[in-house]
N, C-alpha and C positions, 0 to 999 in steps of 0.2 A: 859389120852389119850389112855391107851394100853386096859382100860375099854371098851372104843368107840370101838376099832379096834377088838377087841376081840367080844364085842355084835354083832358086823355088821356081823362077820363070821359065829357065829352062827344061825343069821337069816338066814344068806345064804342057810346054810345048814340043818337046821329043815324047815325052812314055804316052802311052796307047790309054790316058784318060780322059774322061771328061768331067771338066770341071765343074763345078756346083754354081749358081752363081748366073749372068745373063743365060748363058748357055745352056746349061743341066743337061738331063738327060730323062729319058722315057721310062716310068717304070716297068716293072718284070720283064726289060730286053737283055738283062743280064751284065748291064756294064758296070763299070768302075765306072766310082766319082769320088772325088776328092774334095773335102771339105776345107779352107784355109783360114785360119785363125791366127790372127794378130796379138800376143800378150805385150807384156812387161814385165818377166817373172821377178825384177828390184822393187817394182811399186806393187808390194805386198797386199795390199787392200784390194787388187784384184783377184786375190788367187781363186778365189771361187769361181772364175770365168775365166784363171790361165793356169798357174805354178800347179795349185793344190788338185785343181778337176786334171787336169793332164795325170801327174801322180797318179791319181785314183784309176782314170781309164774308164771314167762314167758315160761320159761323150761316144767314145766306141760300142760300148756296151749299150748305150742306149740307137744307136744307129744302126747296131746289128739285128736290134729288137723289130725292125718297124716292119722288117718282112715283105718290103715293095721289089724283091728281085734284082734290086742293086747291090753291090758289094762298095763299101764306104772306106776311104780312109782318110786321116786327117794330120793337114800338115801344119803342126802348129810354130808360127816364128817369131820368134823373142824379140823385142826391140827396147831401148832403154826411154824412148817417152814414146808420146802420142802422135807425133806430127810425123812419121814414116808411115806411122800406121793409117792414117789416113791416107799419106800419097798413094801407099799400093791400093787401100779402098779404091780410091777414085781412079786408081786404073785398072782397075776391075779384078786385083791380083791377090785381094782379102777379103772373103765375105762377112767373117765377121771378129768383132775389134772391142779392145776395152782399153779404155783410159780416164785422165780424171775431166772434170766438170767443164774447165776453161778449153783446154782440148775436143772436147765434144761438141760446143760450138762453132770450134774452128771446124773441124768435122762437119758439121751440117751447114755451114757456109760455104766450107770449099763441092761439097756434096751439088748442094743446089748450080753452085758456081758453072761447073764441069757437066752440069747433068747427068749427073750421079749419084743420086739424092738418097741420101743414107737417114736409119731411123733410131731413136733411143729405144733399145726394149725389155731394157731391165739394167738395175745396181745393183752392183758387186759391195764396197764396203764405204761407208759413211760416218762423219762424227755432224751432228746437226748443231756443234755452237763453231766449228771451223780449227779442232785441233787437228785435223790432218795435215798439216801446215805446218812451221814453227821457223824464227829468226833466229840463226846461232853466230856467235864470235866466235874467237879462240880462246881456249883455259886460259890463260894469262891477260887478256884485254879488261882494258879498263870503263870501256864499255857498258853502262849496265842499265840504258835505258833506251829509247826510239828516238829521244830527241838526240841523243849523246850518237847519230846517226848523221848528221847535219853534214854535208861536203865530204863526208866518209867515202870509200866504195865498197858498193855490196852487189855480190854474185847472186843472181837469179836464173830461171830460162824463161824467156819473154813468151807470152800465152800459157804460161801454166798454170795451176790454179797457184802454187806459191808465188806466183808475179805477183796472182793479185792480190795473194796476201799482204805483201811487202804494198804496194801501192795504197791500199786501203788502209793498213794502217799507221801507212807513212801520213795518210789526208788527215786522219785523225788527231795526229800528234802535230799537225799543222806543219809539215813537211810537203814541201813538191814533191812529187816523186819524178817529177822530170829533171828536174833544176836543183832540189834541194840535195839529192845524194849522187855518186857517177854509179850508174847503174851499169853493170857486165853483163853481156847475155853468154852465158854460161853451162852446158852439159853440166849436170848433177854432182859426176866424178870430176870434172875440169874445177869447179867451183870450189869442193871438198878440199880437192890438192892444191888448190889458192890459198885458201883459208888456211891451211897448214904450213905454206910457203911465206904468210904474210901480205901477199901481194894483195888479198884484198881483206877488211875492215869484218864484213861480217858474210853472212851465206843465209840467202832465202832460198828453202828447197820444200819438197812435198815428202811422203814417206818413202821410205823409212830413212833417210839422209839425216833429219836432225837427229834420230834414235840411236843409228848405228854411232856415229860422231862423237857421242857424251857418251856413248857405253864404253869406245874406244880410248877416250879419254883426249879426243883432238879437238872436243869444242864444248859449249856452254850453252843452255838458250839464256837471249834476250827478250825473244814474247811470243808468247803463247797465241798462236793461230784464233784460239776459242775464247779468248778476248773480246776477240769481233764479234761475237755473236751469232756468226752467218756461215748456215749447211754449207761443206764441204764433200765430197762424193766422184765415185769413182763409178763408171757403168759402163753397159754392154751397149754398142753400135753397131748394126748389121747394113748392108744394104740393101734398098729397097728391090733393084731387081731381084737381087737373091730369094728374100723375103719371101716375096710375091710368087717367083717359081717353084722352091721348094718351102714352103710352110712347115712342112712335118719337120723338116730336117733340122730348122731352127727352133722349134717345140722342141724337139729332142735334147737339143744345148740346152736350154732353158730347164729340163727338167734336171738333166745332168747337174748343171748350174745347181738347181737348189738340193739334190744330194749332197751334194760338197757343201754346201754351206750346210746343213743337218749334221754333216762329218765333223765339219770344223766345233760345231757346239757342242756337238758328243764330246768330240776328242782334242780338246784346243792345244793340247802339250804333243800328244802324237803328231796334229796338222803341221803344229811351230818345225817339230824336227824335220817333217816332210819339208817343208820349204827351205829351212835351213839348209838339208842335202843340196837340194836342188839348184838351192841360187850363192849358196857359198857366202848368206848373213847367218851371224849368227845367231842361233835358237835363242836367245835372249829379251835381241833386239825384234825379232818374228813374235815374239808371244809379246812385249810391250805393245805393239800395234793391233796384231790378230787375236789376242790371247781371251779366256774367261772376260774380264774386268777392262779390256783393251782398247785404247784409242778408237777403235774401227768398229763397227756395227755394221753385222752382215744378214742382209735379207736383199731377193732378188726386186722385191715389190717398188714403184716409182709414186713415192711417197708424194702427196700438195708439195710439201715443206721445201723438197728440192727440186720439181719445176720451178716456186718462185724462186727457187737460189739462184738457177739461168737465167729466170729475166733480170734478176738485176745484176749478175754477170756480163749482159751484154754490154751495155755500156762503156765498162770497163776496158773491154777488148775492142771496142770502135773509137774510146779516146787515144789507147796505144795500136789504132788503122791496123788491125788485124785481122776485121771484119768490119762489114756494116750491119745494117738490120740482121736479125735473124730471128725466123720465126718460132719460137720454142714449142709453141701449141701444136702445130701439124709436126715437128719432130719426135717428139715424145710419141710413141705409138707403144701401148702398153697391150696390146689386143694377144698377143702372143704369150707373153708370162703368163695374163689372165687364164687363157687357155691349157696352159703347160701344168701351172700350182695345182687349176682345179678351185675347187672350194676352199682351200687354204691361201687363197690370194688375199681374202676382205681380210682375214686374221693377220696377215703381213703387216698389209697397208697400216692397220691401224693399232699396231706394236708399237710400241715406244721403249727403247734402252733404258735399262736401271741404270742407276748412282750406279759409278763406279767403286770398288773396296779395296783393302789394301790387301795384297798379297804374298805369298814368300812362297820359292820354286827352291826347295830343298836339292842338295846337289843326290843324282840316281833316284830320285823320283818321279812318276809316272803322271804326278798330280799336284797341282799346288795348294797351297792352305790359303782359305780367304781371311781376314779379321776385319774387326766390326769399328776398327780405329786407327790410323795411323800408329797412333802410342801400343796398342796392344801389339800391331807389327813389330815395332822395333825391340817393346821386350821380348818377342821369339825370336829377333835376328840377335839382338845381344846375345840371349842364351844359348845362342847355336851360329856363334861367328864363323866357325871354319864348319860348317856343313851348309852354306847357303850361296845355290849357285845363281838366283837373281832375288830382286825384293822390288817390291812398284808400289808406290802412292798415288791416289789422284790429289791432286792442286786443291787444295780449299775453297778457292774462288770458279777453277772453269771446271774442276771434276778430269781435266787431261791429268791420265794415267803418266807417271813416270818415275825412272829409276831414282831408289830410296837415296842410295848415295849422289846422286847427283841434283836432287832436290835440294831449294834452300827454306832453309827449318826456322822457323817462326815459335817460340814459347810464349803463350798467353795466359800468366798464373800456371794451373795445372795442364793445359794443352798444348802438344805439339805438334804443329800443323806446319803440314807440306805447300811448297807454292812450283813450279818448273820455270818460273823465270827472277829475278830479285827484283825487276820493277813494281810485280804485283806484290811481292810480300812486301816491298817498302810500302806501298798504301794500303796493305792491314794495316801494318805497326801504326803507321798517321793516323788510322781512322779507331786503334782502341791502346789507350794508355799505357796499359800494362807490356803490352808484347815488343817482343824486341827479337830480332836477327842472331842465330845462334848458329854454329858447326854442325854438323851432321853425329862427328863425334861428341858432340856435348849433348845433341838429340838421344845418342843412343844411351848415355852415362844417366840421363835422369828417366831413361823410360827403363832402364834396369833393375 
């Protein structure tokens, strides 16, 4: 990584460009400028603003369009969280950046900090009760609640939003999250290879970490993100120099921005492949997240729902002295999206994500089949066990989307109903007489 950030500067600084950003450049004097954009192409909920717009070449396309005499290129660098992306921000070496919610803060703290005051100006992808998140063990852990967490250790990366997963609803179960578990601050892959080493108890991560994990068959969730109730989200950070000097050029992201996201809705099985290529997960676990019925909600619009999810985010990140105040009101600067959508911004804003449905991604097909029931899914995957190359339920209780076989199956009378973690389906069973904890293979034997 430090390879990357390291080459980038020096191009900066040897080739004959000028970069976008404090600096810029004049229009129709005919120079190069170089646009630099920070992704994440692992944390899949951004691809609308890194993996999938890059793929596409809409950013280009759209830069090439604006016709101000400059000749544009864009140097886009990969990082696996938010907190590099910010340092090169705040030295002037990214202008514009995506990462998730708790990152973003630290973003506009370290921003103000430095005098380098960076803006929110549009989200990439979003689940509004907090399943972007998720607690997993290992397949064999005996593990199978939050309290059953107690003096445990569990891998996290400290300011991310799955920190504050893990901390939130450590308070909830009435757990310190200081005292009450040893917490690891952990890289995502460092975590992963714990969890699979044993060395630690369970793994708080963001996406797609707990997806790939249970597809893989190297872990399990414990709880469900979307438990808590509380937007989770993933967005675009520019800075304000940049912003301020070139306006169009960031209008132009933004437009790019919500083509890709138009692409992604058209074509969610072609988008998954796309990223699949790209980042070396696989298409499975990309359409679990990004897919039709998917964890993630993609519109570029900066919804009420998730500025309040920041302010009560901050908090959280100035108990673990990661920040202190920060202003979420003067960060937020939506003035750009608005401009970029056009009149298709009010219609964003005030969209709201269907139910999620059950689905089945037949193996060489282009498209998946939605069903109107968990049960009716699994008599098409019955009927067609060796042609089904993924199958996804959402949860009963949060609606997070997830794989059929690694659901735990709940039979209530004639219904059977998916949950993604066993804590929550053990308080169905509590809460209605009949139902009781079944196999997946006994799920599939009576929905046949």
């Amino acid at each position: 990584m430090k390879n990357k950030a390291v080459g980038a500067a020096v191009v900066v600084l040897l080739a004959p460009l000028t970069a976008c950003g404090g600096t810029g450049a004049a229009g129709g004097d005919g120079s190069t400028v170089t646009v630099t954009v920070g992704y994440q192409s692992k944390t899949i909920n951004t691809v609308t603003a890194g993996t999938l717009l890059r793929s596409l070449g809409y950013f280009e396309k759209q830069l090439n369009s604006l016709g101000d005499g400059r000749t544009y290129q864009v140097d886009w660098q990969d990082y696996a969280t938010g907190a590099p992306i910010t340092a090169q921000m705040t030295a002037g070496k990214i202008d514009i950046g995506s990462m998730g919610d708790f990152p973003l803060l630290i973003n506009a703290a370290r921003g103000k900090q430095l005098n380098r005051p960076t803006r929110l100006v549009s989200v990439t992808g979003y689940n509004l009760r907090g399943g972007l998140n998720t607690i997993v063990t290992a397949p064999g852990s005996k593990l199978t609640s939050l309290e059953d967490l107690k003096g445990k250790k569990v891998s996290t990366s400290i300011g991310s939003a799955a920190d504050g997963t893990l901390v939130r609803a450590l308070q909830r179960a009435g757990i310190d999250p200081d005292k009450g578990v040893q917490k690891l601050n952990q890289q995502p892959a460092v975590g992963a290879s714990a969890l699979s080493a044993g060395s630690v108890d369970a793994l708080s991560q963001f996406v797609a970490w707990p997806g790939l994990l249970a597809y893989q068959g190297k872990a399990k969730a414990l709880y469900d993100g979307a438990l808590l109730n509380l937007p989770t989200f993933h967005g675009v950070t520019a800075r304000e120099d940049f912003a301020q000097h070139d306006p169009a050029v960031l209008e132009a992201f933004l437009k790019a921005q919500a083509q890709a996201t138009d692409y992604l809705h058209a074509h969610p099985v072609t988008a998954a492949e796309k990223v699949a290529k790209a980042t070396g997960l696989p298409a499975e676990v990309v359409y679990l997240y990004n897919g039709a019925q998917g964890i993630s909600t993609f519109d570029p619009s900066i919804k009420p729902q998730l500025v309040a999810a920041l302010k009560r985010d901050v908090p959280v990140l100035k108990a673990a002295k990661l920040t202190g105040d920060v202003d979420v009101d003067s960060f937020v600067d939506d003035r750009y999206v608005k401009k970029a959508l056009g009149a298709s911004y009010g219609k964003e804003l005030a969209a709201t994500p269907p139910p999620a449905a059950s689905e089945a991604w037949p193996k060489g097909a282009g498209q998946t089949i939605a069903f109107k029931s968990p049960a009716r899914l699994l008599s098409y995957v019955s009927a067609h066990r060796d042609g089904i190359r993924a199958a996804y339920v959402p949860d009963a209780t949060t609606g997070t989307l997830w794989f059929a076989d690694k659901a735990v199956w709940v039979a209530d009378g004639g219904r059977l109903l998916p949950f993604v973690a066993p804590a929550t389906a053990h308080s169905y069973v509590l809460a209605h007489a009949d139902a009781r904890v079944i196999t997946y293979a006994a799920a599939l034997e009576r929905a046949s």
